[in-house]
C-alpha positions in Angstrom: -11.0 8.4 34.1 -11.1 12.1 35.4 -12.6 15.0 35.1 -11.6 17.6 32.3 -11.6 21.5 31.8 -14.2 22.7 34.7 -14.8 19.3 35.6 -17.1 19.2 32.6 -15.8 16.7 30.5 -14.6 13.2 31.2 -10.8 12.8 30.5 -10.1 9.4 28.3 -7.2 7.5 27.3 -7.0 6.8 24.0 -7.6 2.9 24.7 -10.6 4.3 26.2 -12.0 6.8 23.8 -12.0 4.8 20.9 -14.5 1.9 22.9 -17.1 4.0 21.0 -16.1 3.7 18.1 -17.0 0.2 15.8 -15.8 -1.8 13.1 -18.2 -0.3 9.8 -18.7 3.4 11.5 -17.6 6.6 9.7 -15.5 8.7 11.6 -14.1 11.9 10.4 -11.0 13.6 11.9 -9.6 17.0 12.2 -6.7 18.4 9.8 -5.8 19.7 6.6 -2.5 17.9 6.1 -0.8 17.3 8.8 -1.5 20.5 10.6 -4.4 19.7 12.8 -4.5 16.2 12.6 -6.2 14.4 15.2 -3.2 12.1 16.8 -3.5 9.6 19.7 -6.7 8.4 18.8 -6.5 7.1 15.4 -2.8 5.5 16.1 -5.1 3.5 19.3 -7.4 2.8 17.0 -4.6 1.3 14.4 -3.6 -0.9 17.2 -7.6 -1.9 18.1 -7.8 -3.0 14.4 -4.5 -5.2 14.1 -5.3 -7.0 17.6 -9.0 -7.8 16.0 -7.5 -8.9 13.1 -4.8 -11.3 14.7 -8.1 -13.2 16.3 -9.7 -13.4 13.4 -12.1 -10.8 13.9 -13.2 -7.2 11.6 -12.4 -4.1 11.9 -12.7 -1.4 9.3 -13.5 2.2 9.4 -14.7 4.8 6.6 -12.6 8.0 7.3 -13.1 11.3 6.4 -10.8 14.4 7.0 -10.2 18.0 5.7 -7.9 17.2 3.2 -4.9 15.4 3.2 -3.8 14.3 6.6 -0.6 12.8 8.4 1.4 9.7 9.7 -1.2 8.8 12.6 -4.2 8.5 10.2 -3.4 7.7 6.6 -0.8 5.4 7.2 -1.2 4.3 10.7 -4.6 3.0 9.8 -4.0 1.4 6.5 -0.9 -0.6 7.5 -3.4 -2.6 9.4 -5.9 -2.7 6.8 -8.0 -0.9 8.6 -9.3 1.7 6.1 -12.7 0.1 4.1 -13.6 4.5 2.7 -11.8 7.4 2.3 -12.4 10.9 0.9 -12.4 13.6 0.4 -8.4 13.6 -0.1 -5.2 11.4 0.4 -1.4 11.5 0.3 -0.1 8.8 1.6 1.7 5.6 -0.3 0.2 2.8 1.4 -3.1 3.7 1.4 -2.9 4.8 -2.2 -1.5 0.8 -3.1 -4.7 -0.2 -1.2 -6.9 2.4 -3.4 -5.5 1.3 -6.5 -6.1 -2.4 -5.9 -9.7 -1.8 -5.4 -9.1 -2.4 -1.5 -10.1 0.9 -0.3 -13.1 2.6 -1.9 -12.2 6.3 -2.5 -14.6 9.1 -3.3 -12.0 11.8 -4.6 -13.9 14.8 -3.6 -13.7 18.9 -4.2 -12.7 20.0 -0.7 -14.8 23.1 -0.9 -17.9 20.4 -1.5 -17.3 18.7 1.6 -18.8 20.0 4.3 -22.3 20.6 2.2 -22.0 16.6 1.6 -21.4 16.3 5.3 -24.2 18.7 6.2 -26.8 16.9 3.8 -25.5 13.1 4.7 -24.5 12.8 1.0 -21.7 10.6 2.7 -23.7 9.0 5.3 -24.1 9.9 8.9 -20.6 10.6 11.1 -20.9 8.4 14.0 -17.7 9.7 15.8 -15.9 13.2 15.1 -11.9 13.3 16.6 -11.1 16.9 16.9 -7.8 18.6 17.9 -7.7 21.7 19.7 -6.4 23.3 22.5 -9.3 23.7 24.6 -12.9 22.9 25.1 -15.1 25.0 27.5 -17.9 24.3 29.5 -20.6 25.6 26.8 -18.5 24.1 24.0 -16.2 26.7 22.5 -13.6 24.4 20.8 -10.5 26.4 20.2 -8.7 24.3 16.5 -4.8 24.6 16.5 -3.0 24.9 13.2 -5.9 23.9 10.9 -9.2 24.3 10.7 -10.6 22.4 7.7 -14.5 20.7 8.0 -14.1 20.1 11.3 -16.7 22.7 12.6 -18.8 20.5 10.3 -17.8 17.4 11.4 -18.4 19.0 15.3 -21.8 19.9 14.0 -23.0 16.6 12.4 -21.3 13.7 14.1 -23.5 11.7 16.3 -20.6 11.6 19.1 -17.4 14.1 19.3 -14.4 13.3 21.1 -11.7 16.1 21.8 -8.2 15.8 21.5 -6.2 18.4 24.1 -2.9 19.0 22.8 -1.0 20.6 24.9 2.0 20.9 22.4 -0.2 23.7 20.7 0.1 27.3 21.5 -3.5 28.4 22.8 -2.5 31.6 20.8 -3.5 30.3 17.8 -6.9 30.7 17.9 -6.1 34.3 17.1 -5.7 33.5 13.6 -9.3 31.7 13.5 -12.0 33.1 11.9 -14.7 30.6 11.9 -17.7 30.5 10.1 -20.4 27.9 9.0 -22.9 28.5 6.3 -26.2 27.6 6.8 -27.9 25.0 4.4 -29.9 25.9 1.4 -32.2 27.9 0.6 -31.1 29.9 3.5 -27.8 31.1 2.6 -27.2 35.1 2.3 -23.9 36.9 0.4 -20.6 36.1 2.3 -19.1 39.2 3.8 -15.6 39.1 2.7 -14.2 41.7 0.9 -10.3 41.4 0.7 -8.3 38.7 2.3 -8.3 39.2 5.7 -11.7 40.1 6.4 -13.1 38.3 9.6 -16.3 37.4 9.6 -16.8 34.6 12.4 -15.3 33.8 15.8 -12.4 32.3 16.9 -13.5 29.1 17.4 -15.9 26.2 16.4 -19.1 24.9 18.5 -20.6 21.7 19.3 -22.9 20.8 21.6 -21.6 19.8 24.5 -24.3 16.3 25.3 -22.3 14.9 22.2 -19.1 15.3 23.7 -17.7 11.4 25.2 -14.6 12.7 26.7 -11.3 14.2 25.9 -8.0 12.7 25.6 -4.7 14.9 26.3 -1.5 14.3 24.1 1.9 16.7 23.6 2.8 15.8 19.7 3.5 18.6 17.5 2.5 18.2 13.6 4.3 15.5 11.7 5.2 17.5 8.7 8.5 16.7 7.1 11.2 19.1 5.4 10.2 20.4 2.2 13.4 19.8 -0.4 14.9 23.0 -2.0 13.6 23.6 -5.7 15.4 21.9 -8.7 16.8 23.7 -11.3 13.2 22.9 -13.2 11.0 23.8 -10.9 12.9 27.7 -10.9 12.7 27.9 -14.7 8.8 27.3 -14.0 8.9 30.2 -11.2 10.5 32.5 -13.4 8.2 32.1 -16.2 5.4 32.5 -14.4 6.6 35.7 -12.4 7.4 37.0 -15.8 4.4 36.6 -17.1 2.5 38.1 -14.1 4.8 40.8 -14.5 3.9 41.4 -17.9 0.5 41.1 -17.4 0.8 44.4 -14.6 2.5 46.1 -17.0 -0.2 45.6 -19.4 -2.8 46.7 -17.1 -4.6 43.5 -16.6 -3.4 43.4 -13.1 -3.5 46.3 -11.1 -0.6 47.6 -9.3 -1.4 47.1 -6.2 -1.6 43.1 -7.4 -3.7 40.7 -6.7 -4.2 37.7 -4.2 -2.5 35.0 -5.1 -3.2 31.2 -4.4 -0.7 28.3 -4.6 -0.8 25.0 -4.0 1.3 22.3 -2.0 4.6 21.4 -2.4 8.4 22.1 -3.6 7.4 24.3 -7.2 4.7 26.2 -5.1 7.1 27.0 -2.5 9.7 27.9 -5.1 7.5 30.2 -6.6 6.6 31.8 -3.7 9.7 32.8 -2.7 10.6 34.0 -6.3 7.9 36.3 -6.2 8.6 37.5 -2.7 12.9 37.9 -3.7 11.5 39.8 -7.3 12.2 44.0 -7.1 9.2 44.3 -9.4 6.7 42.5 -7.5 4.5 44.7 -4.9 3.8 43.7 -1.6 0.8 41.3 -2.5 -1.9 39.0 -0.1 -2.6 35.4 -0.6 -6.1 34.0 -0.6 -5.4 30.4 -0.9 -5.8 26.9 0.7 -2.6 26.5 3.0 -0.2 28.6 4.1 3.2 27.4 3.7 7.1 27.5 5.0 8.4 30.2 2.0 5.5 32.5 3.2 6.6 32.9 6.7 10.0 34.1 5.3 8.3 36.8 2.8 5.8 37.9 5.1 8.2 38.5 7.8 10.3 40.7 5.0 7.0 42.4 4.3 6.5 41.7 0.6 3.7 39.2 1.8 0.6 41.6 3.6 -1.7 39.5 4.4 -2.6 35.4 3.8 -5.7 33.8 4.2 -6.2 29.6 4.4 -7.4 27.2 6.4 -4.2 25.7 7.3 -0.5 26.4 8.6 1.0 23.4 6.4 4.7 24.5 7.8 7.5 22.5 9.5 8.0 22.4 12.8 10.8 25.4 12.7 8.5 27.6 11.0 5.4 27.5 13.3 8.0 27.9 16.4 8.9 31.2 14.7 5.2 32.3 14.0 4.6 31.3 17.5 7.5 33.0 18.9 6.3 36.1 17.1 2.7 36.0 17.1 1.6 39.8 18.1 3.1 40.2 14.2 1.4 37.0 12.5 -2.2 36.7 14.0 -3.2 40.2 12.3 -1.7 38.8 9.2 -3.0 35.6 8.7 -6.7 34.4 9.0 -7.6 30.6 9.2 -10.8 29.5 7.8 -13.2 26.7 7.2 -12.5 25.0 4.0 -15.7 25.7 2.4 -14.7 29.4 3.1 -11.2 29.4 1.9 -12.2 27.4 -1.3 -15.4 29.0 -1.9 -15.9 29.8 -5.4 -17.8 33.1 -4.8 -15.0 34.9 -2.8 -12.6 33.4 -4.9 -14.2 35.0 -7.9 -14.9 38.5 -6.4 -11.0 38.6 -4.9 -10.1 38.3 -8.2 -7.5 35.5 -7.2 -4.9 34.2 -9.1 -4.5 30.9 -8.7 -1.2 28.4 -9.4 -1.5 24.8 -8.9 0.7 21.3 -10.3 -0.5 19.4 -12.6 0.2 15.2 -13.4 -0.1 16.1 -17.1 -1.7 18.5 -19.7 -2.8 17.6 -23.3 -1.9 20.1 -26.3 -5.6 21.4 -26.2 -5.0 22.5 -22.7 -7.0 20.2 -20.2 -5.3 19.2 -16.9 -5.3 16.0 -15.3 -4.2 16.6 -11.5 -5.1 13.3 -9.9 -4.4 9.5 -12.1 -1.7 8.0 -13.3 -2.3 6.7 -16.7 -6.1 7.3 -16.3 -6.1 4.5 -13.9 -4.2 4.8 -10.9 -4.7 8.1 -8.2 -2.0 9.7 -7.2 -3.2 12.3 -4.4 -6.6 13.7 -5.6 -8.2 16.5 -6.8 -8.1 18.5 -3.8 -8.7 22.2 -3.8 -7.5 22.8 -7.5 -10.3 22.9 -9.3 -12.2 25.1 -6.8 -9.6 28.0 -7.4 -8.9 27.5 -11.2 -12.8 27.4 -12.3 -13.3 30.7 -10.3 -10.0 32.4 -10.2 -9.2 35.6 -12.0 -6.5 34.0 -13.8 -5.8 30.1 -13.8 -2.6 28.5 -13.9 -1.0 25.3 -13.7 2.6 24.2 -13.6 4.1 21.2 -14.6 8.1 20.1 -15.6 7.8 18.8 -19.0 9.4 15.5 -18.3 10.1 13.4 -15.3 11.5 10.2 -15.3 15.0 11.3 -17.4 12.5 12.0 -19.7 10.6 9.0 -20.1 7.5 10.8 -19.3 6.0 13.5 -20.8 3.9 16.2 -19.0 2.6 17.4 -22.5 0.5 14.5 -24.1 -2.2 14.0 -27.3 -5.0 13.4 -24.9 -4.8 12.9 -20.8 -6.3 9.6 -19.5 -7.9 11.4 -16.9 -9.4 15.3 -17.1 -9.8 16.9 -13.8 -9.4 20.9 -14.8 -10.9 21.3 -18.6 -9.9 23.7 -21.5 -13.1 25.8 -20.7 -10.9 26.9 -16.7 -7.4 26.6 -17.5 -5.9 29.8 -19.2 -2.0 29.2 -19.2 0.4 26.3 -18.6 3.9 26.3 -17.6 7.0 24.0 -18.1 10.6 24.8 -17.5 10.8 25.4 -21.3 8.3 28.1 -21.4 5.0 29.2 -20.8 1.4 29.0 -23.0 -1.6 31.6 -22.5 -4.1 30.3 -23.9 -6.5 32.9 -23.5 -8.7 33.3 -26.7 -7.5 30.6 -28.4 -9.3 27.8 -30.5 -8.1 24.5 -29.6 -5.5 24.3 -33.3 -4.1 27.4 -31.7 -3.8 26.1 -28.4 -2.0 23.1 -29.3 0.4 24.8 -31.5 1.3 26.8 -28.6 1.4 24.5 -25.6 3.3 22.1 -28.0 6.0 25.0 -28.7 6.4 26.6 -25.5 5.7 23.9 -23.2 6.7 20.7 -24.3 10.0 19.3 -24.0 12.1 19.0 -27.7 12.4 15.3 -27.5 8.5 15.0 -27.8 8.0 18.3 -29.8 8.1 16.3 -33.1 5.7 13.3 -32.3 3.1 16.0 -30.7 3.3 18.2 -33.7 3.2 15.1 -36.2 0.1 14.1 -33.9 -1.6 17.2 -34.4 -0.9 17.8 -38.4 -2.5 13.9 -39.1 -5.2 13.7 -36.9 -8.6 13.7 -37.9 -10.1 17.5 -38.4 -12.8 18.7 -36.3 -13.3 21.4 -34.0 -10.3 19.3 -31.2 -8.2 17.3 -34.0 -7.7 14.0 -32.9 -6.7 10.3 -33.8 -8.7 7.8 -31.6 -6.6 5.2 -32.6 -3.2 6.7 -31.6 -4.3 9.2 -28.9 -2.7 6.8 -25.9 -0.1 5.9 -27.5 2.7 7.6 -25.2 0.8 6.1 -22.3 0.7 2.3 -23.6 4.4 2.8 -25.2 5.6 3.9 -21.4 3.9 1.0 -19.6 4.9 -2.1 -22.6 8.2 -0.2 -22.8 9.2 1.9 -19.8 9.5 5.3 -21.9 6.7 7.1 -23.9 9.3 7.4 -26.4 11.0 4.1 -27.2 14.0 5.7 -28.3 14.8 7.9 -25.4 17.5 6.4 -23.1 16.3 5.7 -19.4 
């Protein structure tokens, strides 16, 4: 063991850092996906677990991170079973089997919610935060790399903190933080942000500096893999909704100067991000949204993308090498925030954001389930979805109508699970067309949603659905309202007579 920055703080291996931490405790690490993650000390703790568990002993933590997180927590730690609570998000496939079967309990959280429940112990009391940043001073200035998520919560409320220095991370990124934690209720006072990249904090997160047991040094980058080029449905989804937008500025709803955007993770949000940044008609533009992705380091460096606000640089390795490499341009462009900032329903609302986000499936009356399989099973979560599309200035969610060589439609009677309700969502999009909904009653809505969303081979069952189900306000049949779900699972297709 040695001293660390200014001889301050004690300098730990791994093996050594994670003495203080015990089978049962709850300890939170940083990132928001990948970017961020805290690395050498939850893959030493994997190995802690499996050499208890070969003698016979426990050894089980609760874990809580931002969001999402990569290889050296999620799945590290549950491929030795050593996962017993997880929220307030998750990606990964083996820990999802181990959710599923009831081995894992999972609280499936709103990620703007989380550091309140933090703050408040709604979740119990953190008994070990693992931070990443790339540096710690003597009075406890942490400087976060490429995320910053809840960990100045989890710096403020864990009993013990232990810093990861990784000296993989440019130090420069702290000049895209802009950190800022809200005080607890009744004491809180209007938020001061007025356009996307309004500061209003400092570059980097506190804690005190007794709780601090050591640091440990590593050199990994983020673990985030390639994102696959968009199908041919996921650019029929893009240009609908650019289209629509379009329309809609045309129309005056949105001004001409635009308005921020949000988008959320993955291969049809990056697709439609780089359609709106290639489109002749669309105005430069900003981004208030959760991550910040690889097609907007491409559209911001062509200047169609101003500004972006998130609280995370979810981008492959090439990508942050080039923001890195040409950071006196990015770090007045982009501003990395706490979650409960970048999610927070009050900016979000004033910005006048528009948010995009995927969804599992829709029903013809236009609620959105995000997050189950079959009502049953998680997939990923909720995640920052619903924060955006109950708040946003216009919601939208995306979906390809069928998956599966169409044995599964996106457009059902009724979804097993409702995670975004009729009352937030105003338009859904499929490759075969788009739906606004807005000012419709729930008849009208279903006639819509089942013409311009749903995929032919299920347009005649959905419409036969709607004309003999029981009238009321929401038509339905109670008795047949599953029945794509139970034919798909007794049969392997919601429609027995498609092909696989």
């Amino acid at each position: 063991m040695t001293l660390g920055t200014a001889g301050t703080y004690p300098v730990l291996s791994a093996e050594e850092a994670i003495t203080h931490i015990q089978d049962g405790d709850t300890v939170s690490f940083s990132g928001f996906t990948p970017a961020g993650s805290a690395k050498a000390v939850p893959v030493a703790l994997a190995r802690r677990a499996r050499e208890a568990h070969a003698k016979g002993n426990p050894f089980k933590v609760r874990v809580l991170t931002g969001a999402s997180s990569g290889y050296s927590i999620d799945e590290a730690l549950a491929q030795v079973d050593a996962i017993s609570w997880r929220g307030p998000y998750q990606s990964d496939g083996t820990l999802r089997k181990q959710i599923n079967r009831q081995e894992v309990e999972y609280a499936d959280m709103h990620l703007s919610h989380l550091p309140q429940a933090v703050a408040e112990e709604f979740l119990g009391q953190i008994g070990t935060a693992v931070v990443e940043a790339t540096e710690i001073t003597p009075d406890g200035r942490v400087y976060l790399t490429t995320s910053i998520g809840a960990s100045p919560t989890y710096l403020k409320y864990a009993q013990k903190v232990i810093i990861e220095i990784n000296r993989h991370q440019s130090p420069r990124l702290r000049e895209m933080a802009d950190i800022f934690v809200m005080p607890a209720p009744p004491n809180r006072y209007p938020i001061h942000i007025y356009e996307p990249l309004t500061r209003i904090g400092w570059p980097y997160a506190q804690v005190d500096p007794r709780k601090i047991v050591g640091i440990v040094e590593n050199d990994e980058p983020d673990r985030l893999g390639d994102f696959s080029p968009p199908d041919a449905a996921s650019l029929k989804i893009a240009d609908h909704v650019i289209r629509f937008l379009m329309d809609e500025m045309r129309a005056g709803r949105i001004p001409p100067t635009f308005l921020p955007l949000q988008s959320g993770v993955g291969n049809v949000a990056n697709g439609l991000m780089s359609g709106l940044g290639a489109h002749p008609d669309v105005p430069p533009f900003m981004m208030y949204s959760e991550v910040f992705q690889n097609s907007l380091v491409d559209i911001m460096a062509a200047g169609k993308l101003l500004g972006a606000s998130a609280t995370s640089l979810t981008i492959t390795p090439d990508k942050l090498q080039q923001i890195v490499d040409n950071m006196d341009f990015f770090c007045t462009r982009i501003v990395l925030r706490p979650q409960e900032i970048s999610n927070h329903p009050g900016i979000i609302r004033r910005l006048g954001v528009i948010s995009i986000n995927t969804a599992i499936e829709f029903d013809i009356y236009g609620n959105v389930n995000s997050s189950h399989l079959f009502g049953t099973d998680i997939m990923n979560g909720i995640g920052g979805s619903a924060d955006f599309t109950r708040n946003s200035y216009i919601s939208i969610f995306t979906a390809p109508s069928v998956v599966k060589n169409g044995r599964l439609s996106a457009v059902v009677p009724m979804c097993t699970h409702i995670d975004s309700t009729e009352h937030s969502v105003q338009v859904l999009a499929t490759e075969q067309g788009l739906a606004d909904l807005r000012g419709l009653g729930p008849v009208q809505r279903a006639r819509r949603i089942i013409r311009n969303c749903a995929h032919p081979d299920y347009r005649p069952y959905l419409e036969k659905y709607l004309r003999e189900a029981r009238v009321g306000h929401i038509p339905h049949d109670l008795g047949r309202c599953f029945d794509l779900h139970r034919n798909f699972l007794e049969t392997g297709s919601m429609l027995p007579e498609v092909i696989p």
